[in-house]
C-alpha positions as CSV (number, residue, x, y, z in Angstrom):
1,X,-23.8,-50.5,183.3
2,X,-23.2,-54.5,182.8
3,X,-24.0,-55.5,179.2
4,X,-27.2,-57.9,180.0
5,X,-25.6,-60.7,177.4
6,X,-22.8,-60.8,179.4
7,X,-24.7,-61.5,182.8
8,X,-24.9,-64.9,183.8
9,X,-27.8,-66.3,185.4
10,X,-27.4,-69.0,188.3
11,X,-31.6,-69.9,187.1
12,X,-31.4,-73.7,186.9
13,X,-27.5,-73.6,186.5
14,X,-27.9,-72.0,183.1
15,X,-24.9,-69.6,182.1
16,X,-25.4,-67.2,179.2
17,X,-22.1,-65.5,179.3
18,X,-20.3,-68.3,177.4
19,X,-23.2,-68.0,174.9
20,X,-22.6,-64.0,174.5
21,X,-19.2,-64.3,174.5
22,X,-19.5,-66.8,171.1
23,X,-21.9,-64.5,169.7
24,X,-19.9,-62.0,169.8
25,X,-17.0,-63.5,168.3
26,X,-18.8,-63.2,165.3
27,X,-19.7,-59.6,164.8
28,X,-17.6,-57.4,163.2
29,X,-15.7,-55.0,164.5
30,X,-15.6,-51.2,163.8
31,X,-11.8,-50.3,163.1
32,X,-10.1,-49.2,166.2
33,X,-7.4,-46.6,164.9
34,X,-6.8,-44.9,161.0
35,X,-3.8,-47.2,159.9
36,X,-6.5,-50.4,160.6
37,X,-9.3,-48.8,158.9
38,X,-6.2,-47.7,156.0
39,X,-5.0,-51.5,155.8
40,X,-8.9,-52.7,155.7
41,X,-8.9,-51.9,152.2
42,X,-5.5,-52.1,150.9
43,X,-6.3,-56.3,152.1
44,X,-9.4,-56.2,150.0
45,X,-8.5,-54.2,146.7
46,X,-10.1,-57.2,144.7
47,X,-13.6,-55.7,146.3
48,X,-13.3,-52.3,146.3
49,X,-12.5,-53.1,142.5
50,X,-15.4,-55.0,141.4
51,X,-17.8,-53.0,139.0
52,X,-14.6,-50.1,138.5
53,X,-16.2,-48.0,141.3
54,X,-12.6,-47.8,142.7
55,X,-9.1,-48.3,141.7
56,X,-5.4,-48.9,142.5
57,X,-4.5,-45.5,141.7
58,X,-7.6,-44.3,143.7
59,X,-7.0,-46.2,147.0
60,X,-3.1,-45.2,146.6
61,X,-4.5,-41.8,146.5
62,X,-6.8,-42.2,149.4
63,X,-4.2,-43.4,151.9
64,X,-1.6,-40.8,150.6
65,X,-4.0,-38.2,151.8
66,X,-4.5,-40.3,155.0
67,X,-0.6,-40.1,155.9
68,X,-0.4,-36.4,155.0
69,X,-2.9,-35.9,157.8
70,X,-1.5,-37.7,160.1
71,X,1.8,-36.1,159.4
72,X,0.5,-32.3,160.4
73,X,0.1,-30.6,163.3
74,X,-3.5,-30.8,164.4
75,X,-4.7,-27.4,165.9
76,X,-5.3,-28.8,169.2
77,X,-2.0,-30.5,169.4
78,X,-0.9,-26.9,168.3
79,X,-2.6,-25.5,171.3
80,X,-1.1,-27.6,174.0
81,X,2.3,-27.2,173.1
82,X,2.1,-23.4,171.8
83,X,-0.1,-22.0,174.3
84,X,-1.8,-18.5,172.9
85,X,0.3,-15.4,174.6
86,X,-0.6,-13.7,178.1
87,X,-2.5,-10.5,177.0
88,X,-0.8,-7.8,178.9
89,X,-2.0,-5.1,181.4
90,X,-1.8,-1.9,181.8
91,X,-2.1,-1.7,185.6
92,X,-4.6,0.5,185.9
């Protein structure tokens, strides 16, 4: 389905779809994969920081863990390239 900011209008010669498209320049965007969301913060340590609520050692910590996970073998990953074993049968 069209997104109805996008769809221009011929009504009087009017054209909202440059107007959308500005708008939406300016909303922010959700991070697309874990190293962007990771490198979100480590660009704005100055905020996390403010009122102690976080610190170096804790977002050092954080994306630590983060590469550790992506480093392992995920069980569905596991699955498609270690398929489980043919059960065998007794031919009955």
């Amino acid at each position: 389905m069209p997104n109805p900011r996008r769809v221009s209008t011929a009504f009087d010669g009017y054209s909202v779809g440059a107007a959308a498209d500005e708008e939406e320049k300016t909303i922010p965007q959700v991070c697309s994969s874990l190293d962007a969301a990771l490198e979100a913060p480590d660009k704005d340590r100055d905020f996390l920081k403010t009122g102690g609520v976080f610190t170096d050692a804790c977002i050092e910590v954080t994306m630590k863990a983060a590469t550790t996970c992506r480093a392992n073998t995920h069980l569905p990953e596991f699955r498609m390239y270690c398929p489980p074993p043919i059960a065998e049968t007794s031919g009955d």
